[in-house]
N, C-alpha and C positions, 0 to 999 in steps of 0.2 A: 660176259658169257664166253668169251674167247683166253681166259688167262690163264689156262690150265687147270684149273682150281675147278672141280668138281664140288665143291660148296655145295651142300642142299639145302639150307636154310635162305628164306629171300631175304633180311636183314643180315648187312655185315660182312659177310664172303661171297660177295663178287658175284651174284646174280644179278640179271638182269630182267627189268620187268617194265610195261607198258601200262598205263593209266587202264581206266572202263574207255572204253571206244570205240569206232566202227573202223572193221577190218586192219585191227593193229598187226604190223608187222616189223623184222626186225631182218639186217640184211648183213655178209658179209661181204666184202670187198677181196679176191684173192693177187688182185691188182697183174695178173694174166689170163689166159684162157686154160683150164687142166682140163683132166678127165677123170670125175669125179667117182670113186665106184663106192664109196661107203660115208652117210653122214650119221654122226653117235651123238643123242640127244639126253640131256640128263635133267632131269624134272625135279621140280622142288619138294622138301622133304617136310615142308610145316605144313600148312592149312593149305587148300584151294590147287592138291596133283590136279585133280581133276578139269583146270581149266587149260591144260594142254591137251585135251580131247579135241580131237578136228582140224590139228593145224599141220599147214602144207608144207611139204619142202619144195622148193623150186630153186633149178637150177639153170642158168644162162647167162647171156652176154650184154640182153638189150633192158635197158633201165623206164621202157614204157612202164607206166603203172607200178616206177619205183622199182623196177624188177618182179613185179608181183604176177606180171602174165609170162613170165617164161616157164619153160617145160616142166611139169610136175614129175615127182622124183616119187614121193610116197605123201600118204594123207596116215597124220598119227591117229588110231583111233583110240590109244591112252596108255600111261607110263605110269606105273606106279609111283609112290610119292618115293622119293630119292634115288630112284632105280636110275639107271642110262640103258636105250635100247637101241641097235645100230638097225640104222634102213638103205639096202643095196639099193644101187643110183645106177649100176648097171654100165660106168663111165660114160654118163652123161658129160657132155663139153659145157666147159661156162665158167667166164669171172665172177659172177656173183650169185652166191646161196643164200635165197630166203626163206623165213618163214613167215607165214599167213595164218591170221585164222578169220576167215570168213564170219562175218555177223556184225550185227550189233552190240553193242556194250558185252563187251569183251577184252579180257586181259591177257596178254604174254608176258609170258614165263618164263624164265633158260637160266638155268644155273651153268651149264658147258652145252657148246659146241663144237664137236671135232670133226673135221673133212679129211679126210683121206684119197690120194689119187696123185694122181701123176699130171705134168703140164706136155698139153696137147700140143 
């Protein structure tokens, strides 16, 4: 989900994707603290855009709950199937970007992820 490779197909180029499961999420490491002001999420373009409805961006420092409780950036309420939509973070601070999608039997998605920002 990180190799530049906007791929929209989940087989083959470079998506990345999470079992059925409760509260899957998927995290990146930017191995200092920046100031995040733009995260660009690109959704997959075969079956199932639709389960990247609801999932959280989060961004910070502290790895409680996996990183899953630091500060909410934007909540995707849906991405068309191959489209990529950017969500202002507003230079939030944080080593690491996750994303969440709250529930039960639930799957993640990410064909790219790109972060944007400058190191705090």
């Amino acid at each position: 989900a990180i190799d530049s490779n906007r791929g929209f197909q989940q087989l083959y180029t470079g998506c990345s994707s999470t079992n059925n499961e409760t509260n899957p999420w998927w995290r990146l490491d930017l191995h200092d603290v920046y100031r995040v002001s733009e995260v660009v999420i690109t959704n997959r373009k075969d079956c199932c855009a639709d389960r990247i409805k609801g999932a959280e961006i989060r961004i910070g420092s502290s790895l409680e709950n996996n990183g899953n409780s630091n500060p909410l950036c934007a909540v995707i309420p849906a991405i068309p199937a191959g489209e990529s939509y950017n969500y202002s973070c507003g230079g939030m601070e944080g080593r690491y970007v996750n994303l969440i999608i709250p529930g039960d039997w639930k799957v993640l998605t990410l064909c790219e992820v790109e972060v944007y920002g400058y190191l705090a």
